[in-house]
Residue, then its C-alpha position, 0 to 999 in steps of 0.5 A: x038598402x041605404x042610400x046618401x049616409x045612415x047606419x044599417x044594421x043586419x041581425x040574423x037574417x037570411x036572404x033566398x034567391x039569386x041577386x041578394x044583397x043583405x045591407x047596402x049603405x053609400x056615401x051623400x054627396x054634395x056635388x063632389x064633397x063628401x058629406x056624410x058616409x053610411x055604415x053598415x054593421x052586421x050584429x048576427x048571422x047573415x046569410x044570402x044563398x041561392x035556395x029556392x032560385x030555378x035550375x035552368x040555364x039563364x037563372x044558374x048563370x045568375x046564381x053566386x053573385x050574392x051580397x051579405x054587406x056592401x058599402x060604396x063610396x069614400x069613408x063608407x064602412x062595414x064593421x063586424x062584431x062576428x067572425x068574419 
């Protein structure tokens, strides 16, 4: 995760469980002006999958909701070098 600007990125990697989220990047603020934004680049596979995540009722509720990038905020990105 990358919080207030940066570059993350993601090379073959693989997430288990439910909730997962691979790369997050968010923009910094400087009360309302934007000072720098984040990046995420996914340079491999990336994979997040609800293996090894319990079968009962409230976890399969949880399950589906996984994150391979996400990125937050005015001018943020995510650039793929893979097909998407």
């Amino acid at each position: 995760m990358l919080l207030e600007a940066g570059k993350i990125t993601a090379k073959d990697t693989k997430a288990y469980g439910y909730g997962s989220v691979i790369a997050y990047a968010k923009i910094k603020l400087d009360g309302a002006t934007v000072k720098s934004s984040g990046e995420v680049v996914i340079d491999g596979n990336i994979e997040a999958v609800d293996a090894w995540a319990a079968s009962d009722a409230n976890t399969t509720k949880e399950k589906y909701k996984n994150i391979g990038a996400f990125a937050d905020g005015q001018g943020t990105k995510i650039k793929s070098k893979w097909k998407c």
